[in-house]
Each structure stands twice: as structure tokens, then as C-alpha cells.
C-alpha positions as CSV (number, residue, x, y, z in Angstrom):
1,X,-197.6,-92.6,11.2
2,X,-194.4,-94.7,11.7
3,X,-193.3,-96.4,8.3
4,X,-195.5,-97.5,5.4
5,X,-198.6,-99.2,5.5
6,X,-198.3,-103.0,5.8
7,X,-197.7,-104.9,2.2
8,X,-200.8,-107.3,2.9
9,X,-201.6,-109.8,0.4
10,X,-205.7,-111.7,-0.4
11,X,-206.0,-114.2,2.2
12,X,-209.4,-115.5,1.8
13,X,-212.3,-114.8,-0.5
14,X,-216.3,-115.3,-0.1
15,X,-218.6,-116.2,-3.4
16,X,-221.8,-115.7,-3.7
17,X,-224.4,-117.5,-6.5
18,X,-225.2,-120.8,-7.3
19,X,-222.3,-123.4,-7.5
20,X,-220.4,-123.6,-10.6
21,X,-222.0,-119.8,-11.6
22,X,-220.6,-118.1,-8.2
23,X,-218.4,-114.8,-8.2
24,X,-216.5,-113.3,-5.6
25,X,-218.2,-110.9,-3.1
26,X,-215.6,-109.8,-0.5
27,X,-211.7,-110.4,0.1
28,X,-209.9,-110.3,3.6
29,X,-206.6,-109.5,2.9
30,X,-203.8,-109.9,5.3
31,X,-200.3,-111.5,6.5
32,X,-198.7,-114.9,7.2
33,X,-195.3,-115.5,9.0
34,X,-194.1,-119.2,9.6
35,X,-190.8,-119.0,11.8
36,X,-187.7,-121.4,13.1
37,X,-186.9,-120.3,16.7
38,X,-183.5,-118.1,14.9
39,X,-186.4,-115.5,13.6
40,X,-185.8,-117.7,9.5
41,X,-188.8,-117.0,8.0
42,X,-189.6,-120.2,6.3
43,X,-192.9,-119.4,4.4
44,X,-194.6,-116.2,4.3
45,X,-197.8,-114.3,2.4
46,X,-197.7,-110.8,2.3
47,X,-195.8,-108.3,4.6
48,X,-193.7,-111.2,7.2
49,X,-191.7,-107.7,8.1
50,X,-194.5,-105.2,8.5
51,X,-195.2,-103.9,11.6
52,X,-197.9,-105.5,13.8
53,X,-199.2,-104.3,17.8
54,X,-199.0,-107.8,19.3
55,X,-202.3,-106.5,21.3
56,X,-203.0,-109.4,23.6
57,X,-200.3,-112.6,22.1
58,X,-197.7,-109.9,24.5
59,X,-199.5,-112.0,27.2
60,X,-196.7,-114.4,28.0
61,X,-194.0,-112.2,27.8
62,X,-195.8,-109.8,29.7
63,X,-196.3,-112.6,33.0
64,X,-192.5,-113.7,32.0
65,X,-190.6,-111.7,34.7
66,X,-193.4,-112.5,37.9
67,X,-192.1,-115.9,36.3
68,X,-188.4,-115.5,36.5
69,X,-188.1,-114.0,39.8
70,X,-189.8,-117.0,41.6
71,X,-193.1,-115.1,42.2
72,X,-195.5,-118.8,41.1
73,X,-193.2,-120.5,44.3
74,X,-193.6,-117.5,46.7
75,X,-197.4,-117.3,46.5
76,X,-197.7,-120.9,45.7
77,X,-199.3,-120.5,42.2
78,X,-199.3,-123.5,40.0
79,X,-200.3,-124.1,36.1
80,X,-203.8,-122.6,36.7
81,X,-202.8,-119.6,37.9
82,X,-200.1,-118.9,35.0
83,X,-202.3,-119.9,32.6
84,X,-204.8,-117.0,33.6
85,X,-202.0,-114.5,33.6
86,X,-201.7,-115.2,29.8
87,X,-205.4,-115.3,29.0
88,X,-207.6,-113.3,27.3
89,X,-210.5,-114.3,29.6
90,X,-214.2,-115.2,28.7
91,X,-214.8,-113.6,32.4
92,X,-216.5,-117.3,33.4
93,X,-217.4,-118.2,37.1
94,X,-213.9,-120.6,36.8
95,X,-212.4,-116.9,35.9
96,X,-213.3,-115.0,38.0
97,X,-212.6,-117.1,41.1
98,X,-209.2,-117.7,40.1
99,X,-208.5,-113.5,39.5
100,X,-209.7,-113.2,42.8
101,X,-207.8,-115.8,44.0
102,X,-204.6,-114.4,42.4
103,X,-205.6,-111.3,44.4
104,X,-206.5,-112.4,47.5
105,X,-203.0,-114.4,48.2
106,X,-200.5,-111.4,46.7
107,X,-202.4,-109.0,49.2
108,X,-204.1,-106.7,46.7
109,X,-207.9,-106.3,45.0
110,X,-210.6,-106.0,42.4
111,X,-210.4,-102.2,42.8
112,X,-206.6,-102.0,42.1
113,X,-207.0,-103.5,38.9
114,X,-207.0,-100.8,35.9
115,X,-207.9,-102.4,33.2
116,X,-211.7,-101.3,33.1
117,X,-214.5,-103.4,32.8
118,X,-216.9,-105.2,30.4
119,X,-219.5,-108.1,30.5
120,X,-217.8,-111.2,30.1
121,X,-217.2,-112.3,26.7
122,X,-219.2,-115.6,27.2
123,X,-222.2,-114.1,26.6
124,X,-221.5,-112.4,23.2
125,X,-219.3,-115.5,21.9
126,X,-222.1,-118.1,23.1
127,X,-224.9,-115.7,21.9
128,X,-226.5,-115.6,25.2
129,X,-228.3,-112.6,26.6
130,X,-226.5,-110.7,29.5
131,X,-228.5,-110.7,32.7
132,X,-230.0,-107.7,33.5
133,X,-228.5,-105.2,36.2
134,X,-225.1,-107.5,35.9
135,X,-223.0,-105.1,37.8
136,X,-219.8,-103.6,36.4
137,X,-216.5,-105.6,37.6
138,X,-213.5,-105.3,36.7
139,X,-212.5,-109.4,37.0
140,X,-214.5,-109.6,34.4
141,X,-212.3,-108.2,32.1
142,X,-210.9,-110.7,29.6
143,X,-207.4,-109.2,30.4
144,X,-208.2,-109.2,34.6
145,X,-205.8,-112.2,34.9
146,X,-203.2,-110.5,33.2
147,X,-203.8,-107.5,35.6
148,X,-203.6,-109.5,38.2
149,X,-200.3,-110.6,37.8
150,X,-198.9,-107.0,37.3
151,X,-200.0,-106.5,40.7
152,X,-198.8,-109.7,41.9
153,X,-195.6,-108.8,40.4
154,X,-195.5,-105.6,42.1
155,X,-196.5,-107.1,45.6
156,X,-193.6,-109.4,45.1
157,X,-191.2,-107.0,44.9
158,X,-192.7,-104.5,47.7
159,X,-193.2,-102.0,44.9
160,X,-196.3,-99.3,44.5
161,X,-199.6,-100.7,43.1
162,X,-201.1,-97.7,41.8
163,X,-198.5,-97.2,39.1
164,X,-198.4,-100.6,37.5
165,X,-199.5,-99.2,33.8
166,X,-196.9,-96.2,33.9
167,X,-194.7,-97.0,30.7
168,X,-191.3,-96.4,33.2
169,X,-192.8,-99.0,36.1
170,X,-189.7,-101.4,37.0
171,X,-192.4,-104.3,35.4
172,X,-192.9,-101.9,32.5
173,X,-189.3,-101.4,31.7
174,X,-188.5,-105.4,31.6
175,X,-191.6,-106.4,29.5
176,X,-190.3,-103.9,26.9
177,X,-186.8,-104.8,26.8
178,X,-187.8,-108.2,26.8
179,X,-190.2,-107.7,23.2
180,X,-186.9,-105.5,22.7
181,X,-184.1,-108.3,22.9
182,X,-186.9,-110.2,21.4
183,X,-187.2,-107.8,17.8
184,X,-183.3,-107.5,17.4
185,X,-182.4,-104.7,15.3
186,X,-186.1,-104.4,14.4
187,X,-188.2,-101.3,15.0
188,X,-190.0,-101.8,18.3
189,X,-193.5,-98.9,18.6
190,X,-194.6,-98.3,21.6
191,X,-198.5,-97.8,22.0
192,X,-201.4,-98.9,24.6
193,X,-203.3,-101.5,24.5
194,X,-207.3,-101.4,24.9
195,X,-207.0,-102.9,29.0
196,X,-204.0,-99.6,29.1
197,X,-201.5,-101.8,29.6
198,X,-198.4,-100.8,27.3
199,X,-198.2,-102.7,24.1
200,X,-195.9,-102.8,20.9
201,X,-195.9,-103.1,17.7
202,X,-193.2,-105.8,16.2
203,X,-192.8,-107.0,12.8
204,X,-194.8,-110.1,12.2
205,X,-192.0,-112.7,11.8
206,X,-190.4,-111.5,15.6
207,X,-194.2,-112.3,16.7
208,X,-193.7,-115.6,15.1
209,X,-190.2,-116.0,16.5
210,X,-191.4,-115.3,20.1
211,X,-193.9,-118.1,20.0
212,X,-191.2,-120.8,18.1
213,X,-189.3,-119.8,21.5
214,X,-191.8,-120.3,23.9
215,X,-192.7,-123.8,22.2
216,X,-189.4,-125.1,21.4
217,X,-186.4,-123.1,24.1
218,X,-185.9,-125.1,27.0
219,X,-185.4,-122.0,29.4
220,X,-187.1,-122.7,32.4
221,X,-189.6,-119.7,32.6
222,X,-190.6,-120.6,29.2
223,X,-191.6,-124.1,29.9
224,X,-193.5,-123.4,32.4
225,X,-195.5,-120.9,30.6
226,X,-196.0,-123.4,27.7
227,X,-197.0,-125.5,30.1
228,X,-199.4,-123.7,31.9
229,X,-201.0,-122.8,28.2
230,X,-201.4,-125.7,26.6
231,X,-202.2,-127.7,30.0
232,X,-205.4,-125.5,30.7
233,X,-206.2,-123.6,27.3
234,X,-209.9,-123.0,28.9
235,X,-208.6,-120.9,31.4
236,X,-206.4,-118.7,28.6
237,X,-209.6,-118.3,26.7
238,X,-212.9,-120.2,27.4
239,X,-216.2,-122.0,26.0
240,X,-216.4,-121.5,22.2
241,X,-212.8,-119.3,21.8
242,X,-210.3,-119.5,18.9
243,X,-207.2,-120.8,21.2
244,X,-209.6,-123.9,23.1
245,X,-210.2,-125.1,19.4
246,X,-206.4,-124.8,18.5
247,X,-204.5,-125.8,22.0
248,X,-207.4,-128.9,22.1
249,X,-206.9,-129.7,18.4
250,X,-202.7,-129.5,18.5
251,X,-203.2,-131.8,22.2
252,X,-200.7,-129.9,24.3
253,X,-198.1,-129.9,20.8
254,X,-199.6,-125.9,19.8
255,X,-199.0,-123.2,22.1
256,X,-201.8,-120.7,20.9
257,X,-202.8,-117.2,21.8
258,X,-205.4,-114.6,19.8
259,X,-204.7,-110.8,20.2
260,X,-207.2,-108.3,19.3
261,X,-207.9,-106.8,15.7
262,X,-207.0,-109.7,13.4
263,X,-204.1,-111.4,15.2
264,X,-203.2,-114.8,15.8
265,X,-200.1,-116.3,17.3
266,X,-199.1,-119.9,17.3
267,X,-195.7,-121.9,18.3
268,X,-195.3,-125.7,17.8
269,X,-193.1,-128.1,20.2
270,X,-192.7,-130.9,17.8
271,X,-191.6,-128.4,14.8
272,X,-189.9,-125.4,16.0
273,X,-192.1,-123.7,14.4
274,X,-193.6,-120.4,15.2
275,X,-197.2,-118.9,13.1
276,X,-198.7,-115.0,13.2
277,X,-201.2,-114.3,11.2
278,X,-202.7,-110.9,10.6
279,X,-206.1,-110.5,9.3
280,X,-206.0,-106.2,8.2
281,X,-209.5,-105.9,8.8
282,X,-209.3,-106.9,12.4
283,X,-212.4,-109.6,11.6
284,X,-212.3,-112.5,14.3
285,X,-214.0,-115.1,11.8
286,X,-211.4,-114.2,9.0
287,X,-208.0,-115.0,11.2
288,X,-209.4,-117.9,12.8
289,X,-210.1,-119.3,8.7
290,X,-207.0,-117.6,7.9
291,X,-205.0,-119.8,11.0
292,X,-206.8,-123.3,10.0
293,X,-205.6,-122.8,6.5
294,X,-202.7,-122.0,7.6
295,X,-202.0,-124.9,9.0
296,X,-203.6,-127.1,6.6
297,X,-201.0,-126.1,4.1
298,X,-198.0,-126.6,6.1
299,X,-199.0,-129.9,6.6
300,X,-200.0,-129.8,10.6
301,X,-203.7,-130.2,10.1
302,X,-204.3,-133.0,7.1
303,X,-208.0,-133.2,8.0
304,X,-209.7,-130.1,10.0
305,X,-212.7,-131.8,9.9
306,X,-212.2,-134.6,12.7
307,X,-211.1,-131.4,14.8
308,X,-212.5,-128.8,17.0
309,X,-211.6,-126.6,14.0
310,X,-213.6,-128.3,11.5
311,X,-216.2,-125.1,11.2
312,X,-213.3,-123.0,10.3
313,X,-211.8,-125.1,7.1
314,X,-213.2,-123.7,4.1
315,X,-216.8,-123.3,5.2
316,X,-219.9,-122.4,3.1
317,X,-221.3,-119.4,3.6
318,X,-225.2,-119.5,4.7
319,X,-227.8,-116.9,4.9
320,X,-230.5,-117.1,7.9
321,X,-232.9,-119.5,6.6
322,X,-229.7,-122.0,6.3
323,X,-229.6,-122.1,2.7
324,X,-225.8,-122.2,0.9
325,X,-225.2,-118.6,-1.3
326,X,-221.8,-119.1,-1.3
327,X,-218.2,-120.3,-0.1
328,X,-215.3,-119.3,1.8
329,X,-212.8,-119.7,-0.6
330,X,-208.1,-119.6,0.3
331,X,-206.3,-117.0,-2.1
332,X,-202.8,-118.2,-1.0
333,X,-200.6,-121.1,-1.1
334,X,-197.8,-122.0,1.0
335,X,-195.2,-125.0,0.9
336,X,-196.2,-127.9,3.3
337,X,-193.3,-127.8,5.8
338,X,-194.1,-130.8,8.1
């Protein structure tokens, strides 16, 4: 083990009993970061400095380079297609087409993408069945778009396909000096990712830094992947996902991207602001509560409940006959900024 365990601090509690005689069942403990684009850390809960993987929120740094070297002009891509390199896919029809698309026009295919597969996430976040004998594709992957534009990458520069992943890949070697130049003096830990891409851990307030940049820095590469983002956030996520709520709620002002295992990244235009959140136990529901209160407190969201995020501000807790035992209750406080 590299270093000390993250200092995480209560984030959120659930009750349980009738009101006024309720008592706390469970706490989610985690981290909050809230970042100008200079890495300041202007309000914080918990560890701001503990190491974090950044998991899937890597995504736009990771498409950055097939970016810079003019790759969207030489195949023609627009917004759609950069938008699916940063996703985390809900492997919809729209999804699908647009990785094989991706592929089609660099010269490569579904079989050159190593990134495994898995039914789309549609069906487990809608809570429909998955259709029997579904077969086993790998554009299906909620990370195939990301895939795709490794290859793409690689295509562009006349470079091997088969060794994309290897950790000392020409791609490889920019994405990591990138979240390198990105951390600073920081510690930087290399790791894999679940799709076996390579992925790093930072400390929580460089994650929040890197997503005040990509808001708020006017560089070009970065504008257009803002852009692309908050332009089509169903294609960086899909029907019922955390960043559609947050990308349609901020209305093309929040630049928002979830990573596996309790993460959540946000940066905001208007503010120069950038947000991580870091939920320890890795629990979906908990960092998407965790990322409205957030920004309740700061002052960005002064009423959740005209909002796609209304369900996630301070909810009751119900049991399967829909009757209240409890609430979801915030066990931090930070300044309002905005």
C-alpha cells in the first residue's frame, strides 16, 4: 500500500424511526474538494489531498492528445463523436452506432477493442430485464467509445493497434504525463482500470483542478472537449445517469463526469470552479447525494427540486410498500462560494 489510508470525513447519514423519534442507521463517509483552476482549494471535507484513482473522470484527458494532434479534422468527427470518447456509455442503440462509426472511418473494429464486454448499463439503471441470448459485444462496453478513440489515435498516427493498453504505448506515455503535469509535485500511482486501460491515482484537489481547467482554460483542445460534454451529455452517459441529470441541470454551465467506485468530477464555466467528490464506499446513490449537496451549499443549486436532481436532495428513505422509515440526512457544511 502506497501512503496512508484517506482521512475521509461523515458525508451523509440515513435515520430510521418515526419522525421526531428517528436515530441514525448508516453513515457514508467520504471527501469533498472545491477548486480555482491554480489547484487553491477553496472549501473542502475530509482528505482534499488523499489519494484517489480517477477511474473513469481520466476520460477527457485520456481523448486530449487524438484532440491536439488534429485527429476530430482528419476523420471528420464533430461534437458527437468527442463526446463518446469521454463517456462512460449506457451501451444504447445511439451508442453503439456512433462506436462503430468511430471505427468504421479510422479503419479499425469491434474485435480490436480490449476493453471486454458487458450488457449495456441501460438495462440495470432503467431496471429493465436483459433480452435473452443478447450476445456478448464489446461496443457495448460503457468505456467502448473511449476505446475507440485509442485506436483512432493510433490509426492516426500509423502506429500498432494491438498494443494500445501497454502502459509504454506512445498514447500511453502522453495521457500519463499529461495527469503528470496535471498533479505537480503530487504523487501520481499508476494502476489499471476495470476496461485495462491505465489509470492513476491523484490527490482529490488535482482531480478538481483538472476539471476547473477543462471548464474555465481557453486552450483550444479543452474547449472543444467541454464542448462536446456539455453539448451532448446523453451521449457521455445515457437515459437515467448521474452526469445527464447534472450537465442538463447546470444547461451547458457544468462540465460533469462520474468514475467508478464513489467518484464524481465536476468543473463550472461561469465560476472557475472545479468539484471531486469521493464517496469511500464506492456506493453510486451516496456520491450522486453527496454531489447535489454539494452544490447546494456552495450556492450553485438554491432549489434541487425544480431540477433533474431533485430525487437526489435530501430524500426520504422508503421501504417497498412506499412507506417513509426514514431520511437521508448531510453531516457536513461548507461555505456558499457563489
Amino acid at each position: 500500500m502506497t501512503g496512508p489510508a484517506p482521512g475521509h470525513a461523515p458525508l451523509f447519514a440515513t435515520t430510521r424511526g418515526f419522525p421526531g423519534a428517528d436515530a441514525i442507521e448508516c453513515v457514508q463517509y467520504g471527501s469533498v474538494a472545491v477548486v480555482d483552476p491554480a489547484g487553491r482549494v477553496l472549501a473542502a471535507v475530509g482528505d482534499a489531498q488523499g489519494l484517489n484513482f480517477t477511474r473513469s473522470t481520466l476520460k477527457p484527458l485520456q481523448a486530449l492528445p487524438f484532440v491536439e494532434d488534429g485527429g476530430l479534422a482528419r476523420y471528420g468527427f464533430g461534437s458527437h463523436e468527442l463526446a463518446l470518447l469521454c463517456s462512460s456509455h449506457s451501451g444504447e442503440a445511439v451508442h453503439v452506432a456512433l462506436a462503430r462509426r468511430i471505427l468504421e472511418r479510422v479503419g479499425a473494429a469491434p474485435g480490436d477493442l480490449q476493453c471486454g464486454s458487458h450488457a449495456p448499463r441501460y438495462y440495470e439503471v432503467t431496471g429493465t430485464p436483459v433480452p435473452p441470448g443478447l450476445p456478448a459485444d464489446p461496443l457495448f462496453h460503457n468505456c467502448s467509445g473511449k476505446h475507440s478513440g485509442f485506436l483512432a489515435y493510433c490509426c492516426l498516427h500509423g502506429q500498432p493497434r494491438a498494443p494500445y493498453l501497454d502502459p509504454e504505448a506512445p498514447l500511453q506515455v502522453r495521457i500519463r504525463n499529461a495527469v503528470q503535469a496535471c498533479a505537480g509535485d503530487d504523487a501520481v500511482v499508476p494502476g489499471t482500470d476495470g476496461c485495462n486501460a491505465p489509470n492513476f491515482a491523484v490527490p482529490l484537489r488535482r482531480l478538481a483542478q483538472i476539471y476547473a481547467r477543462i471548464a474555465a482554460d481557453d486552450d483550444p483542445a479543452l474547449r472543444a472537449l467541454y464542448y462536446a460534454m456539455t453539448r451532448h451529455p446523453d451521449l457521455v452517459s445515457g437515459t437515467g445517469r448521474t452526469d445527464l441529470a447534472l450537465m442538463q441541470t447546470g444547461a451547458g454551465d457544468w462540465v460533469s463526469k462520474i468514475g467508478a467506485d464513489g467518484l464524481q468530477a465536476l468543473g463550472v464555466r461561469s465560476q472557475g470552479l472545479g468539484i471531486a467528490v469521493r464517496v469511500a464506499s464506492g456506493s453510486t446513490r451516496a456520491t450522486h447525494l453527496a454531489t447535489v449537496e454539494v452544490l447546494h451549499q456552495i450556492g450553485l443549486l438554491d432549489d434541487p427540486s425544480a431540477t433533474p436532481l431533485a430525487a437526489a436532495f435530501r430524500p426520504v428513505e422508503r421501504n417497498a410498500r412506499g412507506r417513509v422509515t426514514g431520511r437521508t440526512l448531510p453531516l457536513f457544511a461548507l461555505p456558499r462560494l457563489v
